[in-house]
N, C-alpha and C positions, 0 to 999 in steps of 0.2 A: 374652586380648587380642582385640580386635575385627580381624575381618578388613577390608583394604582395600578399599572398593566402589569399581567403573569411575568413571574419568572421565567430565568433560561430553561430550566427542567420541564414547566408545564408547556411552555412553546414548544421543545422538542416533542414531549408525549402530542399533541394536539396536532402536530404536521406531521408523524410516524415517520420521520426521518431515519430512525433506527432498523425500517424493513425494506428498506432500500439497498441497504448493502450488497453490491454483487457477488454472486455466488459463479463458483466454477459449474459446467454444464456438464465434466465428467465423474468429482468427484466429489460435490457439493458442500465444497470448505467456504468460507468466503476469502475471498479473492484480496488480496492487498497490494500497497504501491509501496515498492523497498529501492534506498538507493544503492547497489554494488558499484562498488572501489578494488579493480584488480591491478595487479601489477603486468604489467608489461615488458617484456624486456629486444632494449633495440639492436640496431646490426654489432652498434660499440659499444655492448652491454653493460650498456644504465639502461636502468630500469624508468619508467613511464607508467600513471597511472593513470586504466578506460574508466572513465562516472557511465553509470548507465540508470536507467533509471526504468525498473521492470515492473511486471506485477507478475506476483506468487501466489503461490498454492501449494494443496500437497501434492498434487499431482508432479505439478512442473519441478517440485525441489530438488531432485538428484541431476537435473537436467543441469540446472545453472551450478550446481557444485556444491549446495550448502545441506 
């Protein structure tokens, strides 16, 4: 009979995948991947929406607007 392999929780603790996280170099927040949805608006005013897709901080947050 097949032995039991760990859990999802004890594989994460055992690979320390949780100290990996990137950290910003100026203001050591860690670093996230966010999608921004702005609106647009063109020469025949409709509006258009840019996806972008950034990574945040605290540093960068008044930069992008939020």
């Amino acid at each position: 009979m097949a032995k039991k392999d760990r859990s999802f929780a004890a594989k994460i603790a055992k690979a320390g995948v949780v100290d990996k996280i990137p950290k910003c170099p100026t203001c050591g927040t860690p670093i996230q991947t966010v999608f921004l949805v702005r609106p647009v608006q063109s020469e025949r005013g409709h509006y258009r929406f840019k996806h972008n897709v950034t990574k945040l901080c605290k540093c960068n947050r008044p930069a992008l607007g939020l």
